[in-house]
N, C-alpha and C positions, 0 to 999 in steps of 0.2 A: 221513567215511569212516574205518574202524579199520584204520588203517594199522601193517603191521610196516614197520620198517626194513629198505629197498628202492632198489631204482633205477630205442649212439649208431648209432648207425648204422642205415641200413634197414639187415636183413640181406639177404644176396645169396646166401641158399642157393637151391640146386637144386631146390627141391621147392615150389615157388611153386604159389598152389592155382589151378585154372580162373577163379574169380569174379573174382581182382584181372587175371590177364591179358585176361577179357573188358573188364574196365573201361578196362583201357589203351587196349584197341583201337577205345571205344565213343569214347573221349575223341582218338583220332588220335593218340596218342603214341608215333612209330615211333619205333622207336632208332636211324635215320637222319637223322630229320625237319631238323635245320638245324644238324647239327654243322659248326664248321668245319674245315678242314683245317686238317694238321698244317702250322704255317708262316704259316700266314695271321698279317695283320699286322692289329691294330684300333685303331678309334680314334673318338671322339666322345665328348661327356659319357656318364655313367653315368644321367640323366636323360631322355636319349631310348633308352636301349635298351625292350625290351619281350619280353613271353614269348607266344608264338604259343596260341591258347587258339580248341580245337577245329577247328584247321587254317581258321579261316575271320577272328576278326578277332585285335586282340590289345589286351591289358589290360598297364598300367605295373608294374610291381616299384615300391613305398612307398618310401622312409628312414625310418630312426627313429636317434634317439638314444641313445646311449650314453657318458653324460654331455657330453662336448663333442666326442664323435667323430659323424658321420654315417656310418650302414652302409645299406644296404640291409635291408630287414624281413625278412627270413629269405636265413638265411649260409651259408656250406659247411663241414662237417667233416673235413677232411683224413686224418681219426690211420686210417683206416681202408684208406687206400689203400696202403700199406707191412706189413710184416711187424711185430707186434707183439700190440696189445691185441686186436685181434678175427681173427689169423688171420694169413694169408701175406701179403695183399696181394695184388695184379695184377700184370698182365704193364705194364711201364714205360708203351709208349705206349698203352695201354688209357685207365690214372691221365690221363696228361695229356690226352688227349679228354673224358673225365669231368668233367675243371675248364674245359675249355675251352669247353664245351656250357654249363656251370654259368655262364661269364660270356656267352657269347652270349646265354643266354636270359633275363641281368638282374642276376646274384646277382654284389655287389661284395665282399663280404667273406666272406674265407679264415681259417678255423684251423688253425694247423698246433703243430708244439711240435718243438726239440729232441731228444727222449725219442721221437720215432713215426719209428719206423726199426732204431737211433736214426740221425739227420742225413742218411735220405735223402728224407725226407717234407721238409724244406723244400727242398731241391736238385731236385724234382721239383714242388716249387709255384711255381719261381724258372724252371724251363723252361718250364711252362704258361703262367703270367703275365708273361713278364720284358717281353712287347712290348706289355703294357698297365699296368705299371706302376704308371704315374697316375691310374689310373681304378678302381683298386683298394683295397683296404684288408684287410694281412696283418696280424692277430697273430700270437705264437710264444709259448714259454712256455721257462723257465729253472726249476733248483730240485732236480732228479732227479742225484743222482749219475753216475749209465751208465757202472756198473762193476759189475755185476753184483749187487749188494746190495739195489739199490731201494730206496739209501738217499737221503736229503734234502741235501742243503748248498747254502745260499741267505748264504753269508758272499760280504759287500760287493768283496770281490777276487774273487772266481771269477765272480759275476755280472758285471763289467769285462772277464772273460776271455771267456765266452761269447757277450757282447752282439756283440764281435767278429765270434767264428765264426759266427752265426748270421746277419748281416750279410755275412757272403763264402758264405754255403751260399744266402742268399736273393738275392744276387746285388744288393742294395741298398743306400742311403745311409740309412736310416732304417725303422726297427721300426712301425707304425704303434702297434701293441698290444702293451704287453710283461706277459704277466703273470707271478706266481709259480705254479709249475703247482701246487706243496702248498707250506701254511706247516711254514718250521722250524724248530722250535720251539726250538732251540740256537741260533737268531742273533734277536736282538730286531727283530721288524716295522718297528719304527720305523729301523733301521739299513737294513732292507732299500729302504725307501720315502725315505730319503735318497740311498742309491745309484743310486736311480731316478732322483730329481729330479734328480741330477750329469746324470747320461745326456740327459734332459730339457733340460737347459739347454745341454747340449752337441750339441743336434741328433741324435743317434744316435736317442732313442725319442721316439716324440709323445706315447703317452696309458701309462696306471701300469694294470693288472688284477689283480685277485687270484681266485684258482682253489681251491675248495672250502677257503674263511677262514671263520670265525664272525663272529658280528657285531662281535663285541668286540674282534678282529683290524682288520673291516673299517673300523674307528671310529679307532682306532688311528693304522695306517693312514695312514687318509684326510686328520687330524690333522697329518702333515707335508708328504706329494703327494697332493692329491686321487686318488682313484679315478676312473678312469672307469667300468671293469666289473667287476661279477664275472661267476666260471665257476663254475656249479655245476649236478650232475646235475636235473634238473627233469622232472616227466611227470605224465601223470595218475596212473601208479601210485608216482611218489618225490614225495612232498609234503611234505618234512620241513622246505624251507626257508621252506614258509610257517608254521611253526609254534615255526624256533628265533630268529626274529628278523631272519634273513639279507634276504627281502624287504624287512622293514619298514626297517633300515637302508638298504640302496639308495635307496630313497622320499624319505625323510627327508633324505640325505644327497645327492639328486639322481642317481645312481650308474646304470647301464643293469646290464641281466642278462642274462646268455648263457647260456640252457640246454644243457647239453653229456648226452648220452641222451634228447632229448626223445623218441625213438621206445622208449625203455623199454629201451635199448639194444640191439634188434632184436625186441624181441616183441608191439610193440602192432601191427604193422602184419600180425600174424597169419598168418604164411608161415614161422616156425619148429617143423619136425616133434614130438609132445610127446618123442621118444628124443632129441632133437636134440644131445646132450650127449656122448652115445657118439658122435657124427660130427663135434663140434670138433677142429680141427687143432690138433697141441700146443701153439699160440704161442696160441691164444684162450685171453685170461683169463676169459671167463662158462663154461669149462667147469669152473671151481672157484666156483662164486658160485651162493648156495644158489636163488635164484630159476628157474634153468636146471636144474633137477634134475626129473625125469622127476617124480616125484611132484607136485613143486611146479606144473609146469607143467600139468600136469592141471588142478590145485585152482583155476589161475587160470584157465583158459579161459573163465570167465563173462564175463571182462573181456571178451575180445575178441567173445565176444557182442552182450553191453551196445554194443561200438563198431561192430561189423555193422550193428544193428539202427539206432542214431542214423544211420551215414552212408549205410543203405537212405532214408532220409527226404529227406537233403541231397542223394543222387546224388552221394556222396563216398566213399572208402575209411576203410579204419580210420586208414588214415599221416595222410588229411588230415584227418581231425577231431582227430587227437592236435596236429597241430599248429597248426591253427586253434584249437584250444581253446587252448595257451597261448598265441599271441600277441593271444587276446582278454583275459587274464587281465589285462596292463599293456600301456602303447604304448612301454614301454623294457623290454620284454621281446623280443628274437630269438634264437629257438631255430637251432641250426648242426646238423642233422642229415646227417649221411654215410652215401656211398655208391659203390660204385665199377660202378654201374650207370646206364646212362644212363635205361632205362625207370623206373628208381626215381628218377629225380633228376627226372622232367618229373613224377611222379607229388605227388611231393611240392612241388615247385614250384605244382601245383596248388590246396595249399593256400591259396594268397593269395586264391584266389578264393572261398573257402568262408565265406561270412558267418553269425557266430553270434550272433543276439542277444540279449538279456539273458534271456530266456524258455528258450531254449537252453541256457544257459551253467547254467541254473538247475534244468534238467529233466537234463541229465550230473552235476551236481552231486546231484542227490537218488537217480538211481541207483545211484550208486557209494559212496552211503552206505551203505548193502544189500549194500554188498562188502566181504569181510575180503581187504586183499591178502598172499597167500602171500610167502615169501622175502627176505631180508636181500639190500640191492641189490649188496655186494660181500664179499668173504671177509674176514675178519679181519686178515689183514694187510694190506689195502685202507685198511680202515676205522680203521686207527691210525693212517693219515696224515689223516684229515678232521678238517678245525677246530672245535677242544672248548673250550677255554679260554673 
């Protein structure tokens, strides 16, 4: 595929086409169907829960690995529920129904960060989850100055300060996943990955992440606290990690990957208008990110063609082939796609069920060779924080 350089969330605009809401309806996916109430208490392994599938029997949610953490095969993406990268956010108890449906129906691991708010995305993952607790598994991320600048500092004392706060906003004794949201590139990796292991050894964080590093970082790294994950944008239309090394490090070094936009950042699942850019609320950062651009999104419409037509075959939507397709790509690959819709979170859930086999995997593969993808995945100042080195 001739890929430009490109790029989380389902989007949750208003203009959702008839085909995907017939499919929800065809599939039984009310947006009542088994949420719990606010207040409800849970409790039991994360091994017997199960996701309700076509209202009559029901199929397990997997584990996979992520170096030595165990998560659930596909995660929740947090950053979307709060005011920030893609918009306002919800209405508070909206957000915590949305997580709380997400763990009833299987899905044990939360992304949250710091920076997505900033600090009320974890204080609002910390009320959804605080009465399952142990059955869960939060990351968070550190790194982001949030002072207005968007600028970086990952110096070895401030991360000692935040590990803190982010620890009283999650309401916990321990970080499951801590990663660096961006390398900075002012404080040496290797300073950063010993401040971890302090942390580490002091029970505060279990497992070390790093969040859009190069390989050369990730090596680094990994060299004084193992990694368990990285974060980085992944889809069928951002494939650059399979091309600067980022995958092949993970592999090699045993490492899990977290795709963070596995839905193209709201556009593979084909429910974003092509004006859609002139109706971003001022806090969305894709209304400055050249793939969002009325022209661009034109140019790419064949994609979500190409994605119609394959999951017209599977009796899938475009969301779940995008994400069936990556979690066929590795079995320590779990993409965390967000949403603050309940009918998109059972939709994509559905994914696990979409089996694609190598013939498959091989026939999307030779289509989208046949596609030039339009638009650079984020703005320039984006992209001077992604790991070069």
């Amino acid at each position: 595929m001739n890929l430009s350089p490109i790029g989380e969330a389902t989007t949750d605009a208003s203009t959702e086409n008839a085909g995907r809401r017939d499919f929800l309806k065809t599939v039984g996916m009310a947006a009542a169907a088994a949420a719990l109430p606010i207040g409800t208490s849970w409790s039991g392994p994360a091994s017997a829960q199960s996701v309700p599938r076509n209202g009559a029997g029901q199929y397990a949610i997997k584990t996979r690995k992520l170096g030595g953490l165990t998560v659930s095969e596909l995660g929740y993406g947090c950053m979307s529920n709060t005011a920030g990268p893609y918009g306002r956010g919800v209405d508070r108890a909206q957000v915590v129904l949305v997580i709380r449906d997400a763990y009833e129906r299987g899905i044990r691991f939360f992304d949250t960060a710091e920076v997505y708010g900033p600090y009320l995305n974890e204080e609002l993952v910390a009320e959804a989850l605080g009465s399952v607790r142990n059955d869960v598994i939060i990351s968070t991320k550190f790194g982001f100055k949030i002072d207005g600048t968007n600028g970086l500092d990952s110096r070895p004392e401030r991360i000692r300060r935040v590990v803190e706060e982010s620890l009283k906003r999650l309401k916990t004794d321990r970080i499951d996943l801590y990663y660096q949201h961006r390398v900075d590139l002012t404080v040496p990796i290797e300073d950063v990955a010993g401040t971890i292991k302090d942390l580490i050894q002091q029970g505060k964080v279990l497992h070390f992440g790093l969040s859009e590093a190069s390989a050369r970082t990730i090596r680094r790294a990994h060299a004084v606290q193992p990694v368990s994950a990285i974060q980085t944008e992944y889809s069928l239309i951002e494939r650059s990690v399979e091309r600067n090394g980022v995958l092949q490090a993970c592999e090699e070094l045993g490492i899990g990957f977290v795709p963070w936009g596995p839905l193209g950042q709201g556009f593979l699942p084909g429910t974003l208008p092509v004006d859609v850019q002139t109706r971003f609320d001022g806090t969305d950062m894709r209304r400055n990110f050249p793939r969002f651009s009325q022209k661009v999104l034109q140019a790419n419409q064949q994609i979500l063609d190409l994605l119609k037509a394959f999951g017209e075959k599977k009796g899938a939507t475009r969301a779940q082939i995008a994400l069936a397709w990556l979690m066929a790509q590795k079995p320590w690959i779990v993409p965390i796609p967000g949403t603050t819709n309940v009918d998109h979170l059972r939709e994509n859930l559905g994914s696990i069920q979409v089996s694609l086999t190598p013939d498959d995997l091989r026939e999307i593969d030779a289509a989208f060779t046949q596609v030039e993808v339009q638009g650079g995945r984020m703005n320039a100042t984006e992209m001077d924080q992604i790991g070069k080195d």
